[in-house]
C-alpha positions in Angstrom: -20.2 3.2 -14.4 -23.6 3.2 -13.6 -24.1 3.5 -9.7 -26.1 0.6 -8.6 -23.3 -1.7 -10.4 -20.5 0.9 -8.5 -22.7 0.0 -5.6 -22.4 -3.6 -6.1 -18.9 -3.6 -7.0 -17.8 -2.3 -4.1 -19.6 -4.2 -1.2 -18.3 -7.2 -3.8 -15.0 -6.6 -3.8 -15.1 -5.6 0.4 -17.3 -9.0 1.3 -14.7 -11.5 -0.7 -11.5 -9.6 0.6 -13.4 -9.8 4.3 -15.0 -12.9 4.0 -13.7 -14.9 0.5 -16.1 -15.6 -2.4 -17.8 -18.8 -1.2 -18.6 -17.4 2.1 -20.0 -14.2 1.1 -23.7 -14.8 0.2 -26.0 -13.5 -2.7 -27.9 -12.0 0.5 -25.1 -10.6 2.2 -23.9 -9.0 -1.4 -27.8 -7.3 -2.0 -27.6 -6.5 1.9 -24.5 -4.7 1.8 -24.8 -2.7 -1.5 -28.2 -1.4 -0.7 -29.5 -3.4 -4.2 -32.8 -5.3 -4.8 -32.7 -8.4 -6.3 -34.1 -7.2 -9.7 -31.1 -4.3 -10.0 -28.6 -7.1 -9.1 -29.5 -9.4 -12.2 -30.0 -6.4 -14.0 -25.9 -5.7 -13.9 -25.1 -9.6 -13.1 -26.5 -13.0 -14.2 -25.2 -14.1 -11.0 -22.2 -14.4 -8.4 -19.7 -15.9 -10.6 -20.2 -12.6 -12.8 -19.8 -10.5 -9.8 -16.3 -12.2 -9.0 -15.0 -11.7 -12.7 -15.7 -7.5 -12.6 -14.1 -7.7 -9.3 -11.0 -9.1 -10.8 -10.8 -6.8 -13.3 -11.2 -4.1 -11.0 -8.5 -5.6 -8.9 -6.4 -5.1 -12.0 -7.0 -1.9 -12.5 -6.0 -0.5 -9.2 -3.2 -2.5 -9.4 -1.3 -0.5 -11.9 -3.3 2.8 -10.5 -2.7 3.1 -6.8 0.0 -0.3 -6.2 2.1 0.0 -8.7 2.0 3.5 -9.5 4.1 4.6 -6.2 6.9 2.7 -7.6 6.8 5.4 -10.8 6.9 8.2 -8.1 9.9 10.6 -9.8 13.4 11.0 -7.7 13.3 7.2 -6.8 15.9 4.5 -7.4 15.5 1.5 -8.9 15.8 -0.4 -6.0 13.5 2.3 -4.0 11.0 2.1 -6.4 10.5 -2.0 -5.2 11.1 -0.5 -1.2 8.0 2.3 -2.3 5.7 -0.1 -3.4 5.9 -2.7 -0.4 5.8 0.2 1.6 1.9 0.5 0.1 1.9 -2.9 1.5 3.0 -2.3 4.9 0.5 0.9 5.0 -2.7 -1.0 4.4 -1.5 -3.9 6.8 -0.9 -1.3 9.0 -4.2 0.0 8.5 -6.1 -3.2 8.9 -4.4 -4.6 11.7 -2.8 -7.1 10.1 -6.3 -8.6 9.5 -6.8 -9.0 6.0 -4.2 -10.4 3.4 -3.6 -9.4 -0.1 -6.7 -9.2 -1.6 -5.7 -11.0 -4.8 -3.7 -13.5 -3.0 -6.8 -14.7 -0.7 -8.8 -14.9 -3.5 -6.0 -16.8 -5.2 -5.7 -19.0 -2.6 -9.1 -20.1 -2.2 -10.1 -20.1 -6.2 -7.1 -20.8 -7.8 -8.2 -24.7 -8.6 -11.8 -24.1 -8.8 -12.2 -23.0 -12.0 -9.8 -22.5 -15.4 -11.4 -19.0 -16.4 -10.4 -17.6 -12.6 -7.3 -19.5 -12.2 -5.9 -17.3 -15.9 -7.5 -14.1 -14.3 -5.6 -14.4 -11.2 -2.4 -15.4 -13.3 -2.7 -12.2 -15.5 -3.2 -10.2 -12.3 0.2 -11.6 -10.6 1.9 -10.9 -14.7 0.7 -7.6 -13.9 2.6 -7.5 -10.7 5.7 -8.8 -12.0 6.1 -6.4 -15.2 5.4 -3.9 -13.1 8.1 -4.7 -10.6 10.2 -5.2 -14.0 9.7 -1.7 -14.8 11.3 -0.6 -11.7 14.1 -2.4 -12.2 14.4 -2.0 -16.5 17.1 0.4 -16.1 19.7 -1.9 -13.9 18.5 -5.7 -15.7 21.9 -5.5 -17.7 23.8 -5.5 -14.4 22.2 -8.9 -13.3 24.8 -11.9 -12.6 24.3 -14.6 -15.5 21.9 -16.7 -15.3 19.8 -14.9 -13.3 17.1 -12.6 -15.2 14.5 -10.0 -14.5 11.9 -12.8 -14.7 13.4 -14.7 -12.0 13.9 -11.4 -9.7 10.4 -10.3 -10.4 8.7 -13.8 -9.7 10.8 -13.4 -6.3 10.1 -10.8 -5.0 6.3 -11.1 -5.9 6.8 -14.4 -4.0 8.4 -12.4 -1.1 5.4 -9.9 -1.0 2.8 -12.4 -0.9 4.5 -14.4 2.1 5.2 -11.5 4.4 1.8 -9.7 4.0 0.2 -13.9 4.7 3.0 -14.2 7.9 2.2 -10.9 9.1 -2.1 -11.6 9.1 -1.3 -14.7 10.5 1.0 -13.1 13.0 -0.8 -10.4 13.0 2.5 -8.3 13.6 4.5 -6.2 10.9 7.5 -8.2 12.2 7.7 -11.3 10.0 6.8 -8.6 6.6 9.4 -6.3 8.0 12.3 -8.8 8.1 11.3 -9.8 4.8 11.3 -7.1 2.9 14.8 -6.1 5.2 16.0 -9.4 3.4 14.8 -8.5 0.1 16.3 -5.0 0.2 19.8 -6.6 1.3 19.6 -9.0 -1.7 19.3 -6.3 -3.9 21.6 -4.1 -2.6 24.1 -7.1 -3.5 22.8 -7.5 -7.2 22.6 -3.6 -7.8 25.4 -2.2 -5.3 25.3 1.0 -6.9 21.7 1.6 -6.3 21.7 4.5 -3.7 19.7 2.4 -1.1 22.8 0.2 -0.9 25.1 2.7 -0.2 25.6 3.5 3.6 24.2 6.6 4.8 26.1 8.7 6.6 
């Protein structure tokens, strides 16, 4: 990738997470990657084109630093789901609580503005969930009827996105650590032979 548009990625993807796409200024995106206005519209026709490259971006660290803790080897199926919201917790952790799932803010705020973001958005959160599927792939055949790994994916992606918005809100790990304490117990109870259901002694 060429480095100005690195350059602009970046600041991109920080100002929207920070600040959200309508407040971050053309401005404040030239101030903060150190680019001119004519190397700008050299990479991008304009903001809009900015936000798309972000998303993709988004999607690709999904599956490389997000999801890819849950494919970390010697981990249950169940502990695969615990590793990944631990990623969670971490960068809460490391912001303070202050800033929310980068996808889900943007989600939040874009979601009805326009069809092309709005599928974007929806591919990134059918990312989530067949990745969250993978982990749990090798125990699906145990679910209760009717219940399917749909449903327990689109669940616990729901659970994720709630306690990381109650915990900024909060901003305390409390309301994302009874969560997820809730999520584990529910899966314990659908996979009771997962080894993080079984009481350690």
């Amino acid at each position: 990738m060429h480095p100005t548009r690195a350059a602009i990625l970046t600041a991109a993807q920080r100002l929207f997470h920070e600040r959200g796409f309508h407040a971050t200024s053309m401005a404040d995106l030239l101030a903060a990657s150190g680019t001119g206005a004519g190397s700008f519209y050299y990479h991008f026709p304009g903001k809009d084109a900015v936000l798309t490259a972000v998303l993709d971006h988004l999607h690709e660290r999904l599956d490389r630093e997000v999801l890819a803790v849950g494919r970390a080897p010697g981990l249950s199926p169940v502990g695969r789901v615990r590793a990944i919201f631990g990623f969670y917790r971490a960068f809460l952790t490391a912001a303070q609580c202050r800033l929310g799932c980068p996808v889900g803010n943007l989600a939040g705020e874009l979601a009805d503005s326009a069809p092309e973001v709005a599928a974007r958005l929806h591919r990134l959160f059918a990312a989530w969930r067949t990745g969250i599927a993978d982990c749990l792939k090798p125990v699906a055949d145990r679910l209760p009827a009717p219940l399917t790994l749909d449903d327990v994916t689109t669940f616990v992606l729901t659970v994720m996105e709630g306690a990381v918005m109650q915990a900024r809100v909060a901003r305390d790990l409390l309301p994302f650590d009874q969560s997820v304490q809730c999520l584990t117990d529910w899966l314990c109870r659908l996979f009771p032979d997962d080894p993080v259901a079984k009481p350690r002694t």
